[in-house]
N, C-alpha and C positions, 0 to 999 in steps of 0.2 A: 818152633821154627822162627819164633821172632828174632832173636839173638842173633840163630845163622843167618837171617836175610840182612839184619843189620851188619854183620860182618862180611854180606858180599856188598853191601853199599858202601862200607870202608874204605874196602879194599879198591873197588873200581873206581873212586872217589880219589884217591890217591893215587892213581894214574895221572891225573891233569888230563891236561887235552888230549886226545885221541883221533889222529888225524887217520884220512882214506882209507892210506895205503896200510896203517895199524893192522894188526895182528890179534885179536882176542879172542883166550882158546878157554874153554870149562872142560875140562875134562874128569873122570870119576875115575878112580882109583887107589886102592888099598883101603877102599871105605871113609873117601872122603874125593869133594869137588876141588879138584887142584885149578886155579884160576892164572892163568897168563898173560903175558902182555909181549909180543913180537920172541919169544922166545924164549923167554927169562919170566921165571917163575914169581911170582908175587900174594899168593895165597893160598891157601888151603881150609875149605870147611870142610868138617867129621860129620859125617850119617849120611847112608842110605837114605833116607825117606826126604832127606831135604833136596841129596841130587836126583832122587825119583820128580817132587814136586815143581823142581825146575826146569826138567824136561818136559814135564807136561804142557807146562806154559805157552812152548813152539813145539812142538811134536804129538799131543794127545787131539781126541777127538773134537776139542773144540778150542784150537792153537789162537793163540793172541793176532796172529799175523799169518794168514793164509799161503798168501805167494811165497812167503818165507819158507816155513814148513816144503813146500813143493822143493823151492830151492834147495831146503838143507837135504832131502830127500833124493837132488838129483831128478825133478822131475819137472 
């Protein structure tokens, strides 16, 4: 998973600044984390188990960021 983290650090890295009102979307699909930026596609990592790991980070049982989690949850 070193690789793929390094290549979502690339990729967000190469956004520039990221202001407010930004738009940034992960989403998993065809067996890989499609990563965007306001609309418009910008990358793509391959494996299940890296976009499983990533979710965890805010959504598993011991999420980085609590109130977030609630947030992304709608609660």
């Amino acid at each position: 998973m070193k690789s793929q983290t390094a290549e979502m650090v690339a990729t967000m890295k190469a956004f520039g600044e990221v202001k407010e009102k930004d738009v940034v979307t992960l989403d998993f699909a065809d067996g890989a984390t499609k990563i965007g930026l306001n609309g418009t596609a910008k990358g793509s990592i391959p494996g299940e188990a890296f976009n499983r790991a990533l979710t965890k980070i805010w959504l598993g049982d011991h999420p980085i960021q609590a109130d977030l989690k609630r947030a992304m949850l709608g609660g």
